[in-house]
Backbone as CSV, one residue per row, in Angstrom:
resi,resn,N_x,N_y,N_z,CA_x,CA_y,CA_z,C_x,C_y,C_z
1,UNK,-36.292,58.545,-17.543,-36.476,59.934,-17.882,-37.938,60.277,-17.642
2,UNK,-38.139,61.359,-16.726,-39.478,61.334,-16.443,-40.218,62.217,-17.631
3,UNK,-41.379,62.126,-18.267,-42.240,62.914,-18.959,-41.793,64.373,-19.249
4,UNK,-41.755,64.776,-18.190,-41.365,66.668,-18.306,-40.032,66.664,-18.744
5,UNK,-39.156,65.810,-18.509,-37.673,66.003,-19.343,-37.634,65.628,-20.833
6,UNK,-39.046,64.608,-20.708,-38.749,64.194,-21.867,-39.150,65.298,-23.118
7,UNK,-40.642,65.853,-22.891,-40.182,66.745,-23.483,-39.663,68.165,-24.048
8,UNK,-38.828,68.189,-22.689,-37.667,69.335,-22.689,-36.718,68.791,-23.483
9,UNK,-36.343,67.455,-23.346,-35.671,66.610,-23.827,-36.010,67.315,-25.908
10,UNK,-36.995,67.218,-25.833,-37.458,67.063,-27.455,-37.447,68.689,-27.860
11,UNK,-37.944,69.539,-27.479,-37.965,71.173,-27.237,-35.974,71.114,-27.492
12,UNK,-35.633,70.634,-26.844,-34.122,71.005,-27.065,-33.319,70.714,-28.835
13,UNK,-34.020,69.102,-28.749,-33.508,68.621,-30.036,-34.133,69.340,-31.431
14,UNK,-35.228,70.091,-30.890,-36.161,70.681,-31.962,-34.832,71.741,-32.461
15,UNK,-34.238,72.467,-31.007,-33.560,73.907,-30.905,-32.139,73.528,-32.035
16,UNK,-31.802,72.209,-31.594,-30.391,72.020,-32.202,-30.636,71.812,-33.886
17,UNK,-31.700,71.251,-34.063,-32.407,71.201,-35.491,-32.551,72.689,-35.912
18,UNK,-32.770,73.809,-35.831,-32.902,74.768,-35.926,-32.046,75.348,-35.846
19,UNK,-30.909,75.457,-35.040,-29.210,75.942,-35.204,-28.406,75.534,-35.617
20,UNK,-28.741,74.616,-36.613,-27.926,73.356,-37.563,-28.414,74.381,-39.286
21,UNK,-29.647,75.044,-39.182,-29.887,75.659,-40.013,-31.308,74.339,-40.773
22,UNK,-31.514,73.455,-39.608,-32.918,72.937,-40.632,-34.353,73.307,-40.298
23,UNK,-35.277,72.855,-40.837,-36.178,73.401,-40.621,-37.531,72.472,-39.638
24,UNK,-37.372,72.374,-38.345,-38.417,70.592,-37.519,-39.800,70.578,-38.087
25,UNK,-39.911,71.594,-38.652,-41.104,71.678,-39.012,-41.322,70.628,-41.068
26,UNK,-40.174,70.620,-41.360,-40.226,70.018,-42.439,-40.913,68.504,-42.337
27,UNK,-41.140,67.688,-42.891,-42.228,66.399,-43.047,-41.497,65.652,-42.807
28,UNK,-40.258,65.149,-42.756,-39.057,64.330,-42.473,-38.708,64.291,-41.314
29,UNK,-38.874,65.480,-40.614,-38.500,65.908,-39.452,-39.705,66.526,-38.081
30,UNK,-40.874,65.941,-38.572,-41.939,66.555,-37.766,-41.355,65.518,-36.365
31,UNK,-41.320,64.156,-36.283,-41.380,63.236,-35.658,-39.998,62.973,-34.876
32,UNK,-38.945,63.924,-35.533,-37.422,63.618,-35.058,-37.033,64.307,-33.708
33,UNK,-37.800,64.832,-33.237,-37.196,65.153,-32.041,-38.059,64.302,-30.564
34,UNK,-39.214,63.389,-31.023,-39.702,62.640,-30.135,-38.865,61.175,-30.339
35,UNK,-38.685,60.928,-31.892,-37.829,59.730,-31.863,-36.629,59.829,-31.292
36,UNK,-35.605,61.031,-31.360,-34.604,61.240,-30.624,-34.610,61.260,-28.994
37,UNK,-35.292,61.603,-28.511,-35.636,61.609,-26.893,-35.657,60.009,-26.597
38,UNK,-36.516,59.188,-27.267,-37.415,57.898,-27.623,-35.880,57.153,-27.141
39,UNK,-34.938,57.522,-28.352,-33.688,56.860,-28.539,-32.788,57.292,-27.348
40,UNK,-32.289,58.102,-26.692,-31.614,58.469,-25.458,-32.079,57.968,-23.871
41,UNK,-33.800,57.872,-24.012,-33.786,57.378,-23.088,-33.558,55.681,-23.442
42,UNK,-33.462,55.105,-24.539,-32.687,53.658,-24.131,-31.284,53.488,-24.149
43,UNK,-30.472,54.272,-25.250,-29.155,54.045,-25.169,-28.469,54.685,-24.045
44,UNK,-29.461,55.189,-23.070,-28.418,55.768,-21.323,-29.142,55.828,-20.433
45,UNK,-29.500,54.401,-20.808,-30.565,53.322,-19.403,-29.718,53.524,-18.389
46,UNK,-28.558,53.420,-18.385,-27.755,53.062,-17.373,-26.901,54.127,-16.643
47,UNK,-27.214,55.611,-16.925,-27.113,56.538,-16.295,-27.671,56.163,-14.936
48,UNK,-26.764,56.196,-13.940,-26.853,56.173,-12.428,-27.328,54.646,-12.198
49,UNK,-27.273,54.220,-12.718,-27.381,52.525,-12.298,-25.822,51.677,-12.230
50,UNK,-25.851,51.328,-11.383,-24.155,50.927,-10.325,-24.151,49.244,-11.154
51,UNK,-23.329,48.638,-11.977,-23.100,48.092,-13.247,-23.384,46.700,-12.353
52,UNK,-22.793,46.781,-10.983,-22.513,45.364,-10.248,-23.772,44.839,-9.958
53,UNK,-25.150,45.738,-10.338,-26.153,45.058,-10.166,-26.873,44.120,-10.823
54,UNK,-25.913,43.817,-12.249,-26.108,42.809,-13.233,-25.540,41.536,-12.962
55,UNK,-25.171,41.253,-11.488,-24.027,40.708,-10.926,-24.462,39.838,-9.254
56,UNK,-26.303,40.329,-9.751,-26.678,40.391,-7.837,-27.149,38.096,-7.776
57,UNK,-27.333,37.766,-9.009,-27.464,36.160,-8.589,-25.918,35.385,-8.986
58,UNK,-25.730,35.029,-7.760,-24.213,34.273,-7.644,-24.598,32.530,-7.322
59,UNK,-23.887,31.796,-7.413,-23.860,30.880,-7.184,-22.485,29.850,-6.229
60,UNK,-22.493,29.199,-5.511,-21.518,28.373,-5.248,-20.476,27.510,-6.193
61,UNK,-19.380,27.722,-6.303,-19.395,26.244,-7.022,-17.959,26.383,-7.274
62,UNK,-17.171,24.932,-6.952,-15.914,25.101,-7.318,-15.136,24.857,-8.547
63,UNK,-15.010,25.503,-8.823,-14.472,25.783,-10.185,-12.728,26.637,-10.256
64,UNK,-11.815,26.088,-10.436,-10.741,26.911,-10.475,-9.927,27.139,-11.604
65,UNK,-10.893,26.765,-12.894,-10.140,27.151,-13.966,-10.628,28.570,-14.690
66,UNK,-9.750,28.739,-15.516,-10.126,29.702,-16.464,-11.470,29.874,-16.742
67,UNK,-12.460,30.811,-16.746,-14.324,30.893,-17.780,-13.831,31.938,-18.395
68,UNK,-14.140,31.888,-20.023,-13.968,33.190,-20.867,-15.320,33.389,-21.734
69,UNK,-16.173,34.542,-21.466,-17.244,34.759,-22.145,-16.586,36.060,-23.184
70,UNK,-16.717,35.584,-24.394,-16.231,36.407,-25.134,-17.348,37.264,-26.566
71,UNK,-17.135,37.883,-27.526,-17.416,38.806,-28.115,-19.101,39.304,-27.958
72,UNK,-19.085,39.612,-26.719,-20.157,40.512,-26.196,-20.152,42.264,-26.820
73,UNK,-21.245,42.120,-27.869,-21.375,43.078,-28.551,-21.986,44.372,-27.534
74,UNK,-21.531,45.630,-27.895,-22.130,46.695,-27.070,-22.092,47.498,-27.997
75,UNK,-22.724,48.733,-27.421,-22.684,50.064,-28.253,-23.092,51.243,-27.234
76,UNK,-22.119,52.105,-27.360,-22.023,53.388,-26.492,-22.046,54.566,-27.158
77,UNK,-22.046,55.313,-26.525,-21.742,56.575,-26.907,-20.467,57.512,-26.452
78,UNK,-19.936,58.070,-26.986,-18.276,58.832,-26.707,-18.580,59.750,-25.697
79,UNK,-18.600,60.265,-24.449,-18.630,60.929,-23.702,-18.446,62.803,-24.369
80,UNK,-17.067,62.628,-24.846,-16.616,63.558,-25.755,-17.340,64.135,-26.976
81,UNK,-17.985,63.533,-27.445,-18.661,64.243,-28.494,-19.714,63.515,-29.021
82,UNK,-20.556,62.814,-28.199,-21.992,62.266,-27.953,-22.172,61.476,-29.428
83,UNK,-21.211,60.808,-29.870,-21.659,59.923,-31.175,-21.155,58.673,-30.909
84,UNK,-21.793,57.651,-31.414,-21.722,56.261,-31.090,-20.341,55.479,-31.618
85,UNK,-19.721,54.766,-30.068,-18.640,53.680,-30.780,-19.053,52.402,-30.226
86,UNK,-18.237,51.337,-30.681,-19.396,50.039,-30.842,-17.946,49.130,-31.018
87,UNK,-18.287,47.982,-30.329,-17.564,46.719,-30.806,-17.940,45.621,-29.820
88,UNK,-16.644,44.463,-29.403,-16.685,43.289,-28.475,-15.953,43.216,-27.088
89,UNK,-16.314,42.883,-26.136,-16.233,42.788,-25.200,-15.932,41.704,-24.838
90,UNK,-14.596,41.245,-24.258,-14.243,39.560,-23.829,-13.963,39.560,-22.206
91,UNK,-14.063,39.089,-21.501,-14.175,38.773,-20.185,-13.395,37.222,-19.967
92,UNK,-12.464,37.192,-18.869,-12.092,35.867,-18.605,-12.335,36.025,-17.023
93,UNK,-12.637,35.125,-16.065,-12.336,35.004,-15.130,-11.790,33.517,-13.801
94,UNK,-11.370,33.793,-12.934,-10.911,32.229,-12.300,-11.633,32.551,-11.112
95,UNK,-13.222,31.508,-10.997,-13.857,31.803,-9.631,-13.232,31.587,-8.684
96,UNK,-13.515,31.833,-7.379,-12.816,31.980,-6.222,-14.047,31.017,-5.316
97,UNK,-14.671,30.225,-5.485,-16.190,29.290,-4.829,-17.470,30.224,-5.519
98,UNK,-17.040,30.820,-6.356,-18.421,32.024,-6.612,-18.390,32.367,-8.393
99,UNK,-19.970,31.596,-8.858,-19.751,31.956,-9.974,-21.059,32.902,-10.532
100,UNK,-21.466,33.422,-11.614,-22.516,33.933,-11.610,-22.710,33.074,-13.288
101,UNK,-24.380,33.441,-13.510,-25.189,32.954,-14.836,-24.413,34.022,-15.901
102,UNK,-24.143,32.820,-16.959,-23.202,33.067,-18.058,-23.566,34.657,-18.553
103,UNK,-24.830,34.981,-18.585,-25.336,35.758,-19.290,-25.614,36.862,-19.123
104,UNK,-25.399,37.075,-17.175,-25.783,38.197,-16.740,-23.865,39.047,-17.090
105,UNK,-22.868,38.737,-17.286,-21.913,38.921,-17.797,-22.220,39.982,-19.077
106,UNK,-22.955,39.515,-20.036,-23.636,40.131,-20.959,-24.036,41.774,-20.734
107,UNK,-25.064,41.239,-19.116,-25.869,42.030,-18.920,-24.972,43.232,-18.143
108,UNK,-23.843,42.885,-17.587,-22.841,43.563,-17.278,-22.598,44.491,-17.936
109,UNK,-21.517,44.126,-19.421,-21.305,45.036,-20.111,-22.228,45.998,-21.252
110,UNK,-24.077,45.743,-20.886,-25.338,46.012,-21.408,-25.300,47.659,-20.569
111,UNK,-25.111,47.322,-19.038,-25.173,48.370,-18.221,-24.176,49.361,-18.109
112,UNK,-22.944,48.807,-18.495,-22.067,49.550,-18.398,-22.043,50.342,-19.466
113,UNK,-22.846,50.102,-20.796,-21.988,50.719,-22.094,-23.503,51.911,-21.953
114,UNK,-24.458,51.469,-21.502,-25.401,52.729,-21.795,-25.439,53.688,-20.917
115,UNK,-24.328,54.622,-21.031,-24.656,55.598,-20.781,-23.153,56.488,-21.525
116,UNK,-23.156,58.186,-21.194,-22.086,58.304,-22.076,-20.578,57.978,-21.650
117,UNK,-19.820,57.364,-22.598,-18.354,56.624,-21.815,-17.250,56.785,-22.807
118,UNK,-15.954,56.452,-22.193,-14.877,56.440,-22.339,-14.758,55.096,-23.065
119,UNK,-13.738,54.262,-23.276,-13.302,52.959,-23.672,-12.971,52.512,-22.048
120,UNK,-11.618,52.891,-21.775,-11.270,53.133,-21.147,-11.562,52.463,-19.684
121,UNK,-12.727,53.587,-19.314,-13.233,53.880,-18.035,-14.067,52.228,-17.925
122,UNK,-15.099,52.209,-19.328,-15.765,51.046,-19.031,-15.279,49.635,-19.166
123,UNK,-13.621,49.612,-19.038,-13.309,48.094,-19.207,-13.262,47.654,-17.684
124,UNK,-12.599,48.870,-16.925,-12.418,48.889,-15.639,-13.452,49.234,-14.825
125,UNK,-14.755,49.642,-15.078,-15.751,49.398,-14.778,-16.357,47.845,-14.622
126,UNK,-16.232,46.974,-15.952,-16.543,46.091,-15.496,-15.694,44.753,-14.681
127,UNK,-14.300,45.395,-14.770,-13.301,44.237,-14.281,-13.683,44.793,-12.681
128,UNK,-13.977,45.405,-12.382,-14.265,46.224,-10.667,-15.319,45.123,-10.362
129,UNK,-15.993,45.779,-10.914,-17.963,44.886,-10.949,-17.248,43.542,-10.684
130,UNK,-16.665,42.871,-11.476,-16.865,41.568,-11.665,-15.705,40.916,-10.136
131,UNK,-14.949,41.921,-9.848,-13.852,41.552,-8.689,-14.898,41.913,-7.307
132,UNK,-15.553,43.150,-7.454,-15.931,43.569,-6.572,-17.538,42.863,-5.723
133,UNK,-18.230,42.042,-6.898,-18.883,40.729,-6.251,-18.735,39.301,-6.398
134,UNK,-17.897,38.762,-7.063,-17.517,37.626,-7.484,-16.108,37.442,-6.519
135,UNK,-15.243,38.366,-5.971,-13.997,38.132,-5.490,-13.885,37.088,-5.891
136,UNK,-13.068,37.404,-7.235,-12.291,35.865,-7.816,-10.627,35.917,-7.806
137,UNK,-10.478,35.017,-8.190,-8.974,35.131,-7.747,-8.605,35.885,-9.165
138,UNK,-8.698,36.134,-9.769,-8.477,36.826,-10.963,-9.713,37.413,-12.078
139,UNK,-9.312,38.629,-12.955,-10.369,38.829,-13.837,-9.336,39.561,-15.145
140,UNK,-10.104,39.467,-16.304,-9.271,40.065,-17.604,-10.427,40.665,-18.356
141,UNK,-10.396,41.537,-18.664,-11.113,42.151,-19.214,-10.723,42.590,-20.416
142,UNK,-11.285,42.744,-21.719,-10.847,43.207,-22.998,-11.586,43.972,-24.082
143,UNK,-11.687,44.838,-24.311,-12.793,45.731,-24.827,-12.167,46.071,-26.191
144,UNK,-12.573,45.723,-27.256,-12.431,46.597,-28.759,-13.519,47.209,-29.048
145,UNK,-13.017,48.513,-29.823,-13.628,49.225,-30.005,-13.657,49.836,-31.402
146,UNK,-14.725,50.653,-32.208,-14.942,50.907,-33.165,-15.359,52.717,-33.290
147,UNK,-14.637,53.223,-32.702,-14.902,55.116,-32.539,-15.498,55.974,-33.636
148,UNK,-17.014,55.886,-33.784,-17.581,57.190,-34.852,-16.310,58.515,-35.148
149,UNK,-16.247,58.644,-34.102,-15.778,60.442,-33.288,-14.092,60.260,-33.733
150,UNK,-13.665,58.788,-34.430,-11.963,58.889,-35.015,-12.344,58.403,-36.379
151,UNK,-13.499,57.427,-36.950,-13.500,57.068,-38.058,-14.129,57.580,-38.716
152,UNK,-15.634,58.703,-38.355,-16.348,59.422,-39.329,-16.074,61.086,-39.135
153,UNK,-15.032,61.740,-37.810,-14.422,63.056,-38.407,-13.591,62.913,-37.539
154,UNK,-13.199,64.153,-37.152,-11.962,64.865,-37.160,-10.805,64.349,-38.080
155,UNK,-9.825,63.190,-37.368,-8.937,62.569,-38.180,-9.195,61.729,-39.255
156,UNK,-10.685,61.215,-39.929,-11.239,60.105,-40.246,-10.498,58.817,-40.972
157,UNK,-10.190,58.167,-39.741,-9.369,57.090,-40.232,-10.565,55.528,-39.947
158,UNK,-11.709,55.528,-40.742,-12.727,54.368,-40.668,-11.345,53.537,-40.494
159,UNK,-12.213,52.201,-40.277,-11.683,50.775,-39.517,-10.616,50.505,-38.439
160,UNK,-10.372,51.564,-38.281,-9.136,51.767,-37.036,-9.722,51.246,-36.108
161,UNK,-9.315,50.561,-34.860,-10.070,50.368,-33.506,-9.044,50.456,-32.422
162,UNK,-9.701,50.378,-31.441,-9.024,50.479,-29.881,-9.102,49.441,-29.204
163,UNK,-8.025,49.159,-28.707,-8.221,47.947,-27.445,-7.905,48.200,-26.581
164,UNK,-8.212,47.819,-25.236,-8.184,48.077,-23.725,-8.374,46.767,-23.106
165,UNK,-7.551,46.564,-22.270,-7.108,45.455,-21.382,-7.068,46.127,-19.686
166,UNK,-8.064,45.020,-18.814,-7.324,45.466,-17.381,-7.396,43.761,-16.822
167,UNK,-7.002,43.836,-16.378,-5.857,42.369,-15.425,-6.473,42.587,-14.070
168,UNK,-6.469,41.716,-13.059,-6.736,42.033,-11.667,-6.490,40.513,-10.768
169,UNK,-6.072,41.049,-9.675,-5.638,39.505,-9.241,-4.543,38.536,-9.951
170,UNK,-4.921,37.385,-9.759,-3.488,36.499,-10.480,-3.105,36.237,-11.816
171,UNK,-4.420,37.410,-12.283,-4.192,37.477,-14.275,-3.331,39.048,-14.435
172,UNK,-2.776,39.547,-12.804,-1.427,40.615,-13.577,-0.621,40.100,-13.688
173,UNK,-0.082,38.158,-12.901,1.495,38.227,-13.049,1.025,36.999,-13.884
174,UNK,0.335,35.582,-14.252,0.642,35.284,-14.798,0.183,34.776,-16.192
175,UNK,1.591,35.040,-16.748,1.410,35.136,-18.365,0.526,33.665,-18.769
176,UNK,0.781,33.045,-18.538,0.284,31.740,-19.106,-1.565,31.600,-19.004
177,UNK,-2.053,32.565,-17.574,-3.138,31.948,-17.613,-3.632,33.683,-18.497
178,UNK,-3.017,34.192,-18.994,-3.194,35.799,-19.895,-2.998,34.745,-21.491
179,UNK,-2.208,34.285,-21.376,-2.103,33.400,-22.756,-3.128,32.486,-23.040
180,UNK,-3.919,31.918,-22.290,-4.656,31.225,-22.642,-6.090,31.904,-22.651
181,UNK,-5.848,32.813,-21.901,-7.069,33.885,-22.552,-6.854,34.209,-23.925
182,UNK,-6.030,34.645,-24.196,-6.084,35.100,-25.789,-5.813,34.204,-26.456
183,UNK,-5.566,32.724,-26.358,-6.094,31.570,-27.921,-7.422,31.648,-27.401
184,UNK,-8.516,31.469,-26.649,-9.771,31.241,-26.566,-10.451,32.205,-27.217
185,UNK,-9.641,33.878,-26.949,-10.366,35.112,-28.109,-10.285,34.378,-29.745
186,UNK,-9.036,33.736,-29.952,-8.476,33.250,-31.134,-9.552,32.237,-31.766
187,UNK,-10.307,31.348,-30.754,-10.623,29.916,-31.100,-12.541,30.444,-31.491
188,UNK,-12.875,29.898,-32.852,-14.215,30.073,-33.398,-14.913,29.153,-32.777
């Protein structure tokens, strides 16, 4: 976010503070519309940054079993009504001669979640990413989720969550190597 947006960026949040009926000028609030800017430009780092670039050091190596990196914490924001949902992220995949560092996986779903999103959109975001430079013979992707925007209004049903699953390659037909993804979610 360059300087001059940023603070247009803050001029704005001042405006919404003020049509909320508070007052920015109050002592609580002198500082809240630079910390708010402060905070947007990290939680939507990843506005216009293409996710597969968390994805660019690969390695050789034959490997043809199952890898499951699992409860990769994220936190996003709802596209729909700009308030934060949050949970784990599990990933399985079966390399194809091509594996990447455990961690940039992480860094995967780091890029994908900052910016504003769906559930949805970003599971298949990263099962793409992960097919689309790794061409593995399979990928599973699994996203839970924790929705501000269903548990703190409209319907407010706190602790409810969402899950989203996408499959790709030889984890749509078979069940067994889908089954053994989910005891490994199972296993502490």
């Amino acid at each position: 976010m360059q300087e001059l947006k940023h603070g247009l960026l803050e001029d704005h949040i001042r405006c919404i503070l003020e049509l909320i009926g508070e007052n920015p000028e109050r002592e609580g609030l002198l500082d809240t519309p630079k910390r708010v800017a402060k905070m947007y430009k990290e939680v939507f780092a990843g506005v216009g940054v293409n996710p597969e670039t968390a994805l660019t050091t690969t390695f050789e190596e034959q490997y043809d079993g199952l890898v499951v990196v699992k409860d990769i914490s994220y936190y996003t924001f709802c596209e729909h009504h700009l308030i934060p949902f949050f949970g784990k992220a599990h990933i399985g995949y079966i390399p194809n001669g091509r594996v990447v560092g455990l961690s940039k996986f992480a860094r995967l779903v780091e890029l994908a979640s900052k910016r504003p999103q769906v559930q949805e959109r970003m599971t298949q975001q990263i099962a793409d990413a992960i097919m689309n430079v790794l061409q593995p013979a399979g990928v599973i992707v699994s996203i839970e989720g924790q929705h501000l925007c269903m548990c703190a209004r409209g319907v407010k049903k706190p602790g409810s969550s969402t899950v989203t699953t996408v499959k790709k390659g030889v984890l749509q037909e078979n069940n067994a190597l889908v089954e053994e993804f989910e005891r490994a979610l199972l296993r502490d």
